[in-house]
MARZA-892941 format. One line per 8 residues: number of its first residue (from 1); their letters; for each residue x, y, z of C-alpha. Coordinates in pm, whole numbers, plus 32768, in hexadecimal, padded with zeros to 4 digits. Example, Ala and Ser with C-alpha at 12.3 -4.5 7.8 and 13.67 -1.06 7.14 Angstrom:
<sites>
1	AS	84CE:7E3E:830C  8557:7F96:82CA;
</sites>
This chain:
<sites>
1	XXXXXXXX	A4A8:7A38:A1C2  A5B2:79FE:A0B9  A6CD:78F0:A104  A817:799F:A08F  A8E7:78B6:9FCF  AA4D:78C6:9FFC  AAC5:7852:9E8C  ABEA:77BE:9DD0;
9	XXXXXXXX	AC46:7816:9C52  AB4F:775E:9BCB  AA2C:77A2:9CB0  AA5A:768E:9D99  AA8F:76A2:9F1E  ABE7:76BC:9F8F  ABB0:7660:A0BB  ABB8:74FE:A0C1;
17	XXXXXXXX	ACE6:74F2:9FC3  ADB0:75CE:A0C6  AD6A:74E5:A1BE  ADB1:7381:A121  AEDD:7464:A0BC  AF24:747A:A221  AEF4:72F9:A27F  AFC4:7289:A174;
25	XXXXXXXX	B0DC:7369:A1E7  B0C4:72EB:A34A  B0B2:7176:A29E  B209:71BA:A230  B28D:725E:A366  B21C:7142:A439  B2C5:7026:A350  B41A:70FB:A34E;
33	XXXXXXXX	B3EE:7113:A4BE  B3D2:6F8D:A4E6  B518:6F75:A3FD  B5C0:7054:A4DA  B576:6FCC:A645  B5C3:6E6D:A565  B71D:6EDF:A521  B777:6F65:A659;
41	XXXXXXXX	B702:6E46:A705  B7D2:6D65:A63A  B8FF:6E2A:A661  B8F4:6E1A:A7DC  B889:6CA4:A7D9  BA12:6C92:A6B0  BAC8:6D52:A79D  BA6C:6C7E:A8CB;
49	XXXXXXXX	BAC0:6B5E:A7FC  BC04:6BC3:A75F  BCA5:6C3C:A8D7  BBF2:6B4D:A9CD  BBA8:6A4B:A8CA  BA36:6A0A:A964  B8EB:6ADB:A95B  B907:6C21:A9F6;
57	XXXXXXXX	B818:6C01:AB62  B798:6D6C:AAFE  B740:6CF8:A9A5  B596:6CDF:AA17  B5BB:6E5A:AACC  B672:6ECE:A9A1  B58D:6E7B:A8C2  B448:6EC4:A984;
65	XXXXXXXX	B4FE:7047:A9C8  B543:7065:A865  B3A8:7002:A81A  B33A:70EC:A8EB  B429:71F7:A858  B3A2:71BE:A716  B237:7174:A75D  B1F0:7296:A83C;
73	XXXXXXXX	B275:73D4:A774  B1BC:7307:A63F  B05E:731E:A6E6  B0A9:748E:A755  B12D:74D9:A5DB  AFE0:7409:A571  AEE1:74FC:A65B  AF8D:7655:A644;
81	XXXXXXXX	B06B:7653:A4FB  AFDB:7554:A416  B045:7635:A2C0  B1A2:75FD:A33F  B2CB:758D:A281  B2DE:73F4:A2AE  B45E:7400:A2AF  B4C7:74E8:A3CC;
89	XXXXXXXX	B425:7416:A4D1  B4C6:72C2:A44B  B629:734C:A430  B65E:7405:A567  B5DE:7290:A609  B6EC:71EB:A53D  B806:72D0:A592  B796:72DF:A704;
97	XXXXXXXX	B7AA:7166:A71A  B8DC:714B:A67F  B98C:7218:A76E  B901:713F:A877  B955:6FF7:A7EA  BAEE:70CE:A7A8  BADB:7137:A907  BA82:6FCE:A9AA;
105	XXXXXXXX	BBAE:6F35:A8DB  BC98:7068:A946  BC28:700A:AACB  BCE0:6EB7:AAA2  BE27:6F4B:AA0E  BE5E:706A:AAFF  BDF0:6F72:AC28  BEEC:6E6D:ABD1;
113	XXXXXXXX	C016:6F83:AB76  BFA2:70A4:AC6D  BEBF:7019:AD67  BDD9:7116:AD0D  BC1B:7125:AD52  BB5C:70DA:AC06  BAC2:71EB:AB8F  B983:7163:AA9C;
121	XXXXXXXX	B898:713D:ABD2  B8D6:72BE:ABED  B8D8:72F4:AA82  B76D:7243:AA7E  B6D1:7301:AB96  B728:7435:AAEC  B6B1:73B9:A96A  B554:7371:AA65;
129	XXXXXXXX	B563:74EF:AAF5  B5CD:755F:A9A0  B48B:74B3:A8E2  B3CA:7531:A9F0  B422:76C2:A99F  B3F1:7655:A821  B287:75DF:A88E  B232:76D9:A963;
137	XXXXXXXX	B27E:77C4:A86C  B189:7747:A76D  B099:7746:A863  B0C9:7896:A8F7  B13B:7979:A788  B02D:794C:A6C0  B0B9:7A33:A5B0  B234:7A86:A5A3;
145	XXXXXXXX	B1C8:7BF7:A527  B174:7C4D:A689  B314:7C4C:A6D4  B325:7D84:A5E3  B292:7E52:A6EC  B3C2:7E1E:A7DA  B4C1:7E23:A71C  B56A:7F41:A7C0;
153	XXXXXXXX	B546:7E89:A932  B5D4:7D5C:A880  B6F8:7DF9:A819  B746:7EA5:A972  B727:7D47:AA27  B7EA:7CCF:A909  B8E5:7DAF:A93B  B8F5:7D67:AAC5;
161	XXXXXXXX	B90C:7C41:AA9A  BA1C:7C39:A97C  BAFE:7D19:AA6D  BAB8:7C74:ABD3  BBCA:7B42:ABCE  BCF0:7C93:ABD6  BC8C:7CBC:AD4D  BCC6:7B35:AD67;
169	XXXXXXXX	BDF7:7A5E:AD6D  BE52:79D5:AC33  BE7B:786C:AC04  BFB9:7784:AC3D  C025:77D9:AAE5  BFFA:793C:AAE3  BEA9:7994:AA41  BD7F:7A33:AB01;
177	XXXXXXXX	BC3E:799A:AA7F  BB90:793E:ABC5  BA96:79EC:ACB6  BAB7:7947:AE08  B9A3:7939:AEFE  B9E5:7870:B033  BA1B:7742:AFC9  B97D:776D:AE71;
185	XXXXXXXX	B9F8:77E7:AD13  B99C:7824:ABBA  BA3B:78BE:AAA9  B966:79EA:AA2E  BA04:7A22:A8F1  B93D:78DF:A871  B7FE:7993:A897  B869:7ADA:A833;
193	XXXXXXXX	B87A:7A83:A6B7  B716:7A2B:A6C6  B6DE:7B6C:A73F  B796:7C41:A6A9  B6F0:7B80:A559  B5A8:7C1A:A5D4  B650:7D79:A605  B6F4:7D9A:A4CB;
201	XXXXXXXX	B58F:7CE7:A3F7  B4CE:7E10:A4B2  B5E8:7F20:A474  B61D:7EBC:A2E1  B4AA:7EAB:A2B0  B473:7FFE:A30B  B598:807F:A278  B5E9:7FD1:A150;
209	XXXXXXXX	B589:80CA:A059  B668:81AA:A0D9  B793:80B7:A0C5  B75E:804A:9F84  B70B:814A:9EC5  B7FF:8296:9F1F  B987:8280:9EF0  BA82:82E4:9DEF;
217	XXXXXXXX	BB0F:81E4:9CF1  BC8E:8193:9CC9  BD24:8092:9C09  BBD3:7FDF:9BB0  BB58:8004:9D24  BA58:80D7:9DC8  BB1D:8139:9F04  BA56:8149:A04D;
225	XXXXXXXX	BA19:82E3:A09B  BA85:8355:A205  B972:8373:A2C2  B902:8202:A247  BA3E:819C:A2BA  BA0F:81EE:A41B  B974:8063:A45D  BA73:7FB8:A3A5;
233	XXXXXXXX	BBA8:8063:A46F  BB14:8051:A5CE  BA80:7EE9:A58E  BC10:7EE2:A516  BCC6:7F7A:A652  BBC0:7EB2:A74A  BC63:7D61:A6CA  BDAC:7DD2:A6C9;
241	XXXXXXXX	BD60:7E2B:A85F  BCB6:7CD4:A892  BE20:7C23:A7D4  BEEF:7D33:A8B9  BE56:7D1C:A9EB  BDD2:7B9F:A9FC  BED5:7B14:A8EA  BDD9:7A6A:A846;
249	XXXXXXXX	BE12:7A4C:A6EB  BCC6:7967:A699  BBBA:7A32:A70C  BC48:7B75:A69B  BCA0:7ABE:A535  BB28:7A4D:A54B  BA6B:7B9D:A5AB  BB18:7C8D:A4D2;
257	XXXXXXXX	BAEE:7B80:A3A1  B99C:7B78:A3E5  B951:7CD7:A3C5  BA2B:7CE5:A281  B962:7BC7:A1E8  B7FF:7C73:A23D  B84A:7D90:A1CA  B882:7D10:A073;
265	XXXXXXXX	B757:7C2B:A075  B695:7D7D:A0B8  B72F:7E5C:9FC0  B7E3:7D79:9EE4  B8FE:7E6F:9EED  BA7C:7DE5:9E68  BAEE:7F0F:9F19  BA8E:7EAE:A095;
273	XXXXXXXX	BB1C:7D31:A07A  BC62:7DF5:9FFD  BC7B:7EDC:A0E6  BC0A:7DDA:A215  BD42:7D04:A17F  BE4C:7E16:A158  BDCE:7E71:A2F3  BDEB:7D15:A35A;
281	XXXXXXXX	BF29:7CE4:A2FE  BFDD:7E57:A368  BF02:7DF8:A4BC  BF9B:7C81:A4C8  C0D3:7CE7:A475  C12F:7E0E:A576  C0AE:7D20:A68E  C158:7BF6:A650;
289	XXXXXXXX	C2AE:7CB9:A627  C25C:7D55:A7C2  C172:7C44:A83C  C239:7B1D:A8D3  C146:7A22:A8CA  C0C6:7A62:A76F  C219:7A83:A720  C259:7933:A78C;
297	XXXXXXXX	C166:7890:A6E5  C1F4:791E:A5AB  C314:788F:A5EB  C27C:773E:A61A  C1E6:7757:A503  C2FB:77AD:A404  C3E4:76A0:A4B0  C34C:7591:A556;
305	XXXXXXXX	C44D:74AB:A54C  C554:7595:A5F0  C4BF:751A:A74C  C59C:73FD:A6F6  C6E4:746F:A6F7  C7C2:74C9:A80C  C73A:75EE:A8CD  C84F:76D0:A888;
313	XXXXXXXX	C7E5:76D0:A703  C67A:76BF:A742  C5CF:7820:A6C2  C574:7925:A7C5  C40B:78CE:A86F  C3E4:777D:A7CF  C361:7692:A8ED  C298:75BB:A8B1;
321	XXXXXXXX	C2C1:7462:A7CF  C12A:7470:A770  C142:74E2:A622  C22B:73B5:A5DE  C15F:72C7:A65A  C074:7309:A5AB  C0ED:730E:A47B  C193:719D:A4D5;
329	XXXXXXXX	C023:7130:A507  BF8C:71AE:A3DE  C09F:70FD:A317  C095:6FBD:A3CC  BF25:6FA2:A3AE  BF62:6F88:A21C  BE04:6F52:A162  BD26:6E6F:A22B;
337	XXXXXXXX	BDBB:6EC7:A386  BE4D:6DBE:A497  BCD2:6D94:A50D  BC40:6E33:A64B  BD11:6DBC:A761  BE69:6D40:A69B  BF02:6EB9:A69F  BFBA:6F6E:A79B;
345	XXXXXXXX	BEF0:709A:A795  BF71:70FA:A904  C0A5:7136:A8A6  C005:72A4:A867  C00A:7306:A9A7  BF34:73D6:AAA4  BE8B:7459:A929  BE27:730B:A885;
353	XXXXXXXX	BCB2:734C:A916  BC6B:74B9:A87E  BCE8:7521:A77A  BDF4:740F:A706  BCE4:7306:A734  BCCA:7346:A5A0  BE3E:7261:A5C4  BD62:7134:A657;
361	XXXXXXXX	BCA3:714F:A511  BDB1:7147:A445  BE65:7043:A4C4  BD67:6F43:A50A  BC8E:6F87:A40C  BD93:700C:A2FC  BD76:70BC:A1E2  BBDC:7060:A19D;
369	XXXXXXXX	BB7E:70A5:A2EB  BC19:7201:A2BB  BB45:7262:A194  BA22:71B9:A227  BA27:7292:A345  BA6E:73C4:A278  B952:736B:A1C5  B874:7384:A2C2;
377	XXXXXXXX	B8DC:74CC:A328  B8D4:7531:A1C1  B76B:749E:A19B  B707:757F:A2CC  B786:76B7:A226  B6FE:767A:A106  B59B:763D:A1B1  B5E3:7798:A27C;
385	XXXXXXXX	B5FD:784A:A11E  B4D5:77BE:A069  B406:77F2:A18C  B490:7987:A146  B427:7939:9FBF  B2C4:78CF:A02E  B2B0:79D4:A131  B1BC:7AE7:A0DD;
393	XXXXXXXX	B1E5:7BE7:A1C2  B35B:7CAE:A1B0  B3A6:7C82:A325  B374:7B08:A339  B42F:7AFB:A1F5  B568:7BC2:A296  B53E:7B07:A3E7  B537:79B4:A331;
401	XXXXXXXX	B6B8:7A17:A266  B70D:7A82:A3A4  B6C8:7960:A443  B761:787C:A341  B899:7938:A32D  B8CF:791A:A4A4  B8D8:77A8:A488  B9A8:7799:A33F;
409	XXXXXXXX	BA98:789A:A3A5  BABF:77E7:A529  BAF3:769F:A488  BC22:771B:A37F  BCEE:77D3:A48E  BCDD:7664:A558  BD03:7580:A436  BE0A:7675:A387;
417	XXXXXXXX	BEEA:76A8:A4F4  BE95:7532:A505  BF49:74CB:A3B5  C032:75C6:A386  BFA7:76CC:A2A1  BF81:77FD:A3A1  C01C:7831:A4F7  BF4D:7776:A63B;
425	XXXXXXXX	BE4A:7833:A6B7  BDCD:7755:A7E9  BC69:776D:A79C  BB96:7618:A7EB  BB0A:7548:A68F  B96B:75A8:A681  B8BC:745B:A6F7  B9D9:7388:A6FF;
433	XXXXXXXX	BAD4:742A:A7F7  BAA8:7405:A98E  BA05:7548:AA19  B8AE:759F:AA89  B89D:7715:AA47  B92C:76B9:A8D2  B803:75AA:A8C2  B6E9:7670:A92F;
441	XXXXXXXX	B73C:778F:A864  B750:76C2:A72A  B5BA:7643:A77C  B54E:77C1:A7AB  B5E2:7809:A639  B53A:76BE:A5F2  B405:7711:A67B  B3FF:789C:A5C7;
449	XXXXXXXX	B440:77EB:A483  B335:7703:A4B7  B25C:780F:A4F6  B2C0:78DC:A3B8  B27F:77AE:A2DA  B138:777E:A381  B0BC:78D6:A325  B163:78C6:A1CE;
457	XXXXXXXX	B09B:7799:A182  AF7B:77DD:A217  AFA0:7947:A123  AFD1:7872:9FF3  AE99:779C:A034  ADD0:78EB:A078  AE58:79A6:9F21  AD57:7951:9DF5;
</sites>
């Protein structure tokens, strides 16, 4: 019987050059693991230092969790994705531990000023559930092309989901992002990007010829026709009803951008990023001139020094001094920072845990802890889009932008309410920020874009 010979350009088997391709990526994603369990560890060991001026007692469980957070989803990634990108893994680890080692300082300030529980014990139990879905996805989706077949399902849950915290009270500040359950909650609008990512891969895949190629041109532009429009205006009035009805400005910023920036990754059409804008603003603007509590952040964000002056010259709906503050930490924190532990990140308020935990960063790690941060998200992105380079197949290639853009476009709307550059919209940081459904979300978009990179790779390595 004739052995068939599975064989490179120049007649060679493949095989065994795909897999030491394979170890050596898995070489490199174990050492940038150890560097970032390293670096967490020795910012929880600084900060116990710096505010208690002696070794931290949790320093040994610390480090041991942090091991084990690495070292497990590396063996899984090892067994079940081992053409995976080595750089998704590594980062997510880094940015996950540095929101633990940001949370254990924060304990000590809001216990000394408010009297408050510490909050990294939680924060860790939910990075361990949060690893866990990333694992048991790579154990359980063997190829991410089986979510095509449901993509109409997803996007009804989706959709539930998106709509379910308007039958719930909002929070103490007047946005309705939570689903309660006894005495459980979650915020579904953190999963619901990753979702509606696989909807709108699906959706553009099958219809991408159609919204790319038909449309009449004006000015340079081929204009979207009518009947292609349909997606574009109800994906357009659906976050308008999610800013209306639960007054939150992040996730409805975040869903309709993502559809606007798949779209043009699928038809590379001027026209549709255009159009998305000229919406997005018309729909921003008509709500925050009726909505009180997008108008107020508005307000806050145009003059946040006003909440300074006496309250009879203070503008309509401005309540809150956050803003300020944090603006008065990023500037005290100058280049280098005060060092973990020497700011007054508290000062914040009830919001110095979520979203304005960026502020901590800022101030006590200045200006180059900033950009290093950034960084990392930015190196994440970028991973999310080469994976969609490499990717062979269209839908993993849409799902992987998707994907991407969902992170990138969550972390601008913090980091820009954060420092000033667009109104607050009260979403939590990805990996950094307190908040378990924020954390386990992020792994399951980890986890997908694990598994995209896997089969790219393992396509590659297959291709003569």
């Amino acid at each position: 019987m004739e052995t068939v010979k599975v064989a490179g350009d120049d007649g060679s088997d493949s095989r065994p050059a795909a897999a030491e391709t394979a170890r050596r990526r898995r070489r490199r994603e174990a050492v940038l693991l150890g560097f970032a369990v390293l670096i967490s560890c020795f910012g929880y060991l600084y900060t116990g230092l710096s505010v208690e001026d002696r070794i931290p007692d949790g320093l040994a469980g610390f480090a041991g969790s942090m091991v084990c957070l690495a070292l497990v989803p590396h063996l899984v990634v090892r067994r079940w994705a081992p053409h995976a990108d080595p750089l998704i893994l590594p980062l997510s680890t880094l940015l996950s531990g540095l929101g633990l080692v940001l949370l254990y300082r924060l304990d000590f300030a809001y216990s000394a000023r408010y009297h408050s529980a510490g909050t990294a014990s939680g924060q860790l139990m939910w990075t361990v559930i949060g690893v866990a879905v990333c694992v048991g996805v790579l154990v359980l989706l063997r190829d991410h092309r089986r979510l095509q077949r449901y993509i109409y399902l997803t996007m009804a849950v989706a959709l539930v989901l998106l709509m379910a915290p308007a039958a719930f009270p909002g929070d103490t500040y007047g946005a309705k992002r939570w689903i309660f359950l006894g005495p459980l909650s979650f915020q579904p609008g953190e999963f619901v990007k990753t979702m509606i990512a696989v909807f709108f891969a699906g959706y553009l895949v099958t219809h991408r010829d159609a919204l790319a190629l038909t449309g009449r041109k004006m000015l340079g532009f081929r204009l979207p026709p009518g009947r292609q429009l349909g997606p574009i205006l109800a994906v357009w009035v659906l976050s308008l009803l999610v800013l209306i009805l639960e007054r939150d400005l992040g996730t409805s910023l975040i869903f309709f951008g993502l559809f606007v920036v798949m779209l043009y990754a699928a038809t590379q059409r001027t026209s549709w990023v255009v159009c998305g804008l000229l919406m997005a603003v018309v729909g921003a603007a008509a709500v925050g001139s009726m909505e009180p509590h997008v108008k107020g952040r508005i307000v806050a964000w145009l003059h946040p020094f006003d909440i300074y002056l006496p309250a009879s010259q203070r503008p309509a709906g401005l309540i809150s001094d956050q803003a300020a503050q944090a603006l008065f930490g990023f500037g005290s924190g100058g280049v280098t920072g005060t060092g973990l532990g020497q700011g007054h990140p508290e000062l914040i308020g009830f919001a110095g845990r979520s979203d304005f935990i960026l502020t901590t960063v800022g101030e006590e790690l200045g200006l180059a802890g900033m950009m290093a941060v950034l960084l990392l998200y930015g190196l994440l992105v970028q991973r999310g889009l080469h994976v969609a380079l490499r990717s062979q197949d269209p839908f993993g290639k849409l799902l992987a932008v998707g994907l991407a853009a969902a992170l990138a476009l969550q972390v601008f709307v913090v980091a820009g309410g954060v420092m000033g550059l667009i109104p607050l919209t009260g979403k939590a940081l990805p990996f950094l920020a307190k908040g378990g459904s924020s954390l386990v979300a992020n792994w399951l978009m980890i986890a997908l874009l694990i598994r995209i990179s896997d089969a790219a790779g393992r396509d590659r390595e297959r291709a003569p």
